[in-house]
C-alpha positions in Angstrom: -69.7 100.2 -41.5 -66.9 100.5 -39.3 -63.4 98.2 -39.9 -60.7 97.8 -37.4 -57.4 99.1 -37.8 -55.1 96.6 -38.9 -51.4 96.9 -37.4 -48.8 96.7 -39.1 -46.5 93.2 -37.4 -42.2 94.1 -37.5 -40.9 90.0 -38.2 -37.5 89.7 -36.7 -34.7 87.8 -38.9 -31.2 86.9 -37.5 -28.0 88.4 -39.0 -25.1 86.3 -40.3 -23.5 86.7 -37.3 -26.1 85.3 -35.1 -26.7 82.3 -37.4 -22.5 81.7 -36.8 -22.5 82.2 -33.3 -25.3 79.7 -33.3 -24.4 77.2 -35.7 -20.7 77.3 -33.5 -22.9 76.7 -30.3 -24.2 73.9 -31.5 -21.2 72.2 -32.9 -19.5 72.6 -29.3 -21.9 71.1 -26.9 -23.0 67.4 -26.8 -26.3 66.1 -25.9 -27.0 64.7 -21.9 -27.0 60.8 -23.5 -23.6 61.5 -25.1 -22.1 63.4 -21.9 -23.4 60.2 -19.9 -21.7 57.7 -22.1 -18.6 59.5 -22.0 -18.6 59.8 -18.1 -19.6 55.9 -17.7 -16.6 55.1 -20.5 -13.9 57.4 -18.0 -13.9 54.5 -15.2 -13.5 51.4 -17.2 -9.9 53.1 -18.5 -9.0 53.6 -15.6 -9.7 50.2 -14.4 -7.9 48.7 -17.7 -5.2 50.8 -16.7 -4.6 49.7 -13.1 -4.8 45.6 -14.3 -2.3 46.4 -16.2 -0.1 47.9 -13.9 -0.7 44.6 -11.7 0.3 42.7 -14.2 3.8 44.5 -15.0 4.0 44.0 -10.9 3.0 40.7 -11.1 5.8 40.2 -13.8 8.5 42.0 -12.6 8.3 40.1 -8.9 7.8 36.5 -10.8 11.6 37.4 -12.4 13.1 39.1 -9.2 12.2 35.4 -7.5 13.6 33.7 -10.4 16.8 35.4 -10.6 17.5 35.5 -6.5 16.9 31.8 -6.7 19.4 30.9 -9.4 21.7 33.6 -8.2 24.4 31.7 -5.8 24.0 32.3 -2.3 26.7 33.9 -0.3 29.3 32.0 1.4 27.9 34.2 4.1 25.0 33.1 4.2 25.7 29.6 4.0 25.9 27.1 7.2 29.2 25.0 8.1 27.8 21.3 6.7 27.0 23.6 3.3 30.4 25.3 3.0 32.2 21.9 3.6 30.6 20.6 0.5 31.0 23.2 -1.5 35.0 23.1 -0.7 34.9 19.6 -0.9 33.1 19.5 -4.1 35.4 22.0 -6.2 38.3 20.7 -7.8 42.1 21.5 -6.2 43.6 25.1 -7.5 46.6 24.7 -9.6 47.9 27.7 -7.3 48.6 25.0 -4.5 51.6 23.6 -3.5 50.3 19.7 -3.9 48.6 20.4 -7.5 51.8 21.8 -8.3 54.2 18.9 -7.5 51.6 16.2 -9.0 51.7 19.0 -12.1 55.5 18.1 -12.0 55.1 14.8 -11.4 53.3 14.4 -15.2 50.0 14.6 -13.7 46.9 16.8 -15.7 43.8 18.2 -14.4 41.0 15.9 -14.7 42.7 12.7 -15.5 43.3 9.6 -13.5 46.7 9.4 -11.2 49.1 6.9 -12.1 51.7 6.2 -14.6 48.7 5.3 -17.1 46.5 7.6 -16.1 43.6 5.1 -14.9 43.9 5.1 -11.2 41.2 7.8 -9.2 40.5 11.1 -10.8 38.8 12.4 -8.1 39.8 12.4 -4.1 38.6 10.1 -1.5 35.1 11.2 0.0 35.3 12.5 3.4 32.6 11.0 5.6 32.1 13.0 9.0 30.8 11.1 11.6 28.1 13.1 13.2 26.9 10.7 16.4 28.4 10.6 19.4 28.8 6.8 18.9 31.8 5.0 19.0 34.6 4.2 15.6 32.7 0.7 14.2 29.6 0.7 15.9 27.2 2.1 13.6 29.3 -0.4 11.2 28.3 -3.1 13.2 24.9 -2.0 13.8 23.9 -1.6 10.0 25.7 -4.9 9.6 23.5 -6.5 11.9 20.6 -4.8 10.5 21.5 -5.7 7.0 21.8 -9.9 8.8 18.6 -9.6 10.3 16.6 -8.5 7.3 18.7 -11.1 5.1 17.3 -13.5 7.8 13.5 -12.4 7.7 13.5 -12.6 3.7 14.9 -16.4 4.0 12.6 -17.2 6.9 9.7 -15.5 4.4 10.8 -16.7 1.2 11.0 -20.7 3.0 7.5 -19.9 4.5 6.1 -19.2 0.9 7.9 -22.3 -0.4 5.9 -24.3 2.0 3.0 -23.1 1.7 3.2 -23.6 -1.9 4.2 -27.0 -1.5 1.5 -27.8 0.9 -1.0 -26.3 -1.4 0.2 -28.6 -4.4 0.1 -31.1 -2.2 -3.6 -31.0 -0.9 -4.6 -30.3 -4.6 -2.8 -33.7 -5.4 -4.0 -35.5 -2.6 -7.5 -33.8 -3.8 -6.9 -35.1 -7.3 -5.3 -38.6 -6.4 -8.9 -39.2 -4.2 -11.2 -37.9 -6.6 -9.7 -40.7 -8.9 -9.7 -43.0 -6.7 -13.6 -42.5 -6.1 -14.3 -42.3 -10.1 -11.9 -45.7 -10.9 -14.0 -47.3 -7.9 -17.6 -46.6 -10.0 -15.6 -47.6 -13.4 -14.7 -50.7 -11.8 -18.3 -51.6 -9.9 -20.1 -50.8 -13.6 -17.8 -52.7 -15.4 -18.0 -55.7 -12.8 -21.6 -56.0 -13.2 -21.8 -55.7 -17.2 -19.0 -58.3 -17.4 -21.6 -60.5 -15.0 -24.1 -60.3 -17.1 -22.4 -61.0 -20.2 -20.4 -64.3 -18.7 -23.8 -65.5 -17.5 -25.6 -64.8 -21.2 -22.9 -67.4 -22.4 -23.3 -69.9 -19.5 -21.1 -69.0 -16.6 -21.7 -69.3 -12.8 -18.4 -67.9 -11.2 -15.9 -65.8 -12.0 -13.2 -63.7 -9.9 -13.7 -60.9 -11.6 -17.4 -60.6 -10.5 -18.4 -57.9 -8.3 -19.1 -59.5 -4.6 -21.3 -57.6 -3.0 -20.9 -57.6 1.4 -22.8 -59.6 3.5 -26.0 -58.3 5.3 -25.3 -58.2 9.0 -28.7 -58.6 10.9 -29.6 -58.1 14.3 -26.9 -55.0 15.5 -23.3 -55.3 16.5 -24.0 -57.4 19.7 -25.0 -60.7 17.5 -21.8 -62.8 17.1 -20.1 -63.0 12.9 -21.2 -65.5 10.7 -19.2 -68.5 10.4 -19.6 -69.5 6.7 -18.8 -65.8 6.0 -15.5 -65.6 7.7 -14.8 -69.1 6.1 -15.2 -67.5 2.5 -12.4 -68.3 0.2 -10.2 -64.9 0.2 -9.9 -63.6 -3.9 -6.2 -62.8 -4.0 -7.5 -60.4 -7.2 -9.6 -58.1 -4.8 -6.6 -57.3 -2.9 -4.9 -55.7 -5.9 -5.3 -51.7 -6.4 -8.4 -50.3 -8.2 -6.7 -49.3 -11.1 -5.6 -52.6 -11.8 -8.3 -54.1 -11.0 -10.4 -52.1 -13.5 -7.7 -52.6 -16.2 -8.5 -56.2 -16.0 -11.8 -56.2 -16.3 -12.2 -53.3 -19.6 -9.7 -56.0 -21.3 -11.5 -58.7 -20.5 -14.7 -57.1 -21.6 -13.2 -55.9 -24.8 -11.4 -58.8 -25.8 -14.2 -61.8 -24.9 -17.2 -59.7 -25.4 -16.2 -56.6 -27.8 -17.6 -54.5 -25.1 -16.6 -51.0 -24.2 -17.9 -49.6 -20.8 -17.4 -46.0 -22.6 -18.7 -46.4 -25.3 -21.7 -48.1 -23.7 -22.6 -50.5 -26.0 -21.3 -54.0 -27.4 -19.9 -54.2 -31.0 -20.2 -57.2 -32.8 -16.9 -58.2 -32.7 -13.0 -57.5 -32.3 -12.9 -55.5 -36.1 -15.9 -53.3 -35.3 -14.8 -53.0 -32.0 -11.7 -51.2 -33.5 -13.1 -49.4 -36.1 -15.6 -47.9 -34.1 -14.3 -47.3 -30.8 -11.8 -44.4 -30.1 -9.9 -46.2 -27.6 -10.0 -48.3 -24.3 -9.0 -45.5 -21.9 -11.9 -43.1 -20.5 -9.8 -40.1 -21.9 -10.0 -41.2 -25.5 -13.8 -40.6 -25.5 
């Protein structure tokens, strides 16, 4: 029986050295994920960086403003009404002649002239005239400004005052009739309970009643009746309402222990004042 020939395979193993230079490969490069990462990761420093150098520029312009601002400006620079305040505003150098003599005269900086020392401390404003106007007018014309708004606030303030006084006025007028009306139904119910109760005790006629108008028939055109006109006057209708109604609640309280108020009649004068708060409308 014939067998094939086996061969005889050579297997191949690395040296040291390979497995170094292979193991060093390795160690050196990076993977495609990890070269991405660090690619992406590159821009976003240099973005950080550049925000930050806008901010130090940012900074350093925010204190450049702040320091030309407070800086004093140049007398250059500065117009004529601006350098005549400045002058105006500093106090006098003792170099001058006239600080000098007051210097001699006992005078010190920054105290008040006079023998005392409490007269002005400071000179006498200079006020420029800048119109074209002439010496006293605009004087005269903030004067009269000054007289005619003076005028319009009295004018205003009299106006308000009358108005006021009108108001309380019509409120009391208001309040006066609205009595008036309310004292006149007082007076027409009390009239015809004191009626009733002066005929329960057998009386025909007293002043005090309420007298009701006579009917006029037939229009205006029909002539007045005579018996009417001819009536007996009652002086004690002519007197106010308020009186009138006085009289009758004290005649109802003292002859029949009666209070129109109270709306009922007591038995007599003791219960009347033991039970009743008082005779006037506003004690109930």
């Amino acid at each position: 029986m014939y067998r094939p020939q086996q061969r005889a395979v050579k297997l191949w193993l690395p040296s040291d050295a390979d497995k170094d230079d292979t193991r060093d490969d390795s160690k050196g490069s990076k993977s495609p994920a990890a070269a991405s990462t660090d690619a992406q990761d590159e821009p976003d420093e240099d973005l950080d960086k550049l925000l930050a150098q806008y901010e130090q520029q940012a900074e350093a312009d925010k204190r450049r403003v702040t320091d030309t601002a407070a800086r004093p400006k140049p007398t250059s620079q500065m117009g004529m009404k601006e350098l005549r305040e400045t002058g105006l505003a500093q106090p006098l150098s003792s170099d001058t002649k006239g600080f000098q003599l007051l210097a001699k005269m006992g005078y010190k900086a920054g105290e008040g002239i006079g023998k005392e020392g409490k007269g002005r401390a400071a000179p006498i404003t200079v006020d420029l005239k800048a119109s074209r106007t002439g010496l006293g007018v605009d004087e005269d014309r903030k004067r009269k400004q000054e007289s005619y708004k003076q005028l319009q606030e009295l004018k205003n303030s009299k106006r308000q005052k009358g108005q006021e006084i009108l108001k309380d006025s019509y409120l009391t007028h208001q309040a006066a009739s609205f009595a008036d009306r309310q004292a006149e139904q007082h007076l027409k119910e009390a009239q015809k309970v004191c009626e009733t109760l002066d005929r329960r005790r057998g009386m025909t006629e007293n002043h005090m009643w309420l007298v009701e108008p006579p009917l006029v028939e037939g229009g205006d055109d029909e002539e007045p009746d005579e018996d009417a006109a001819a009536a007996p006057v009652n002086p004690w209708a002519e007197l106010p309402i308020a009186e009138q109604l006085q009289d009758v609640l004290d005649r109802l309280r003292s002859e029949h222990s009666y209070c129109i108020f109270c709306g009922c009649q007591y038995a007599d004068s003791a219960e009347l004042t033991a039970l009743c708060p008082g005779p006037q409308e506003g004690d109930h």
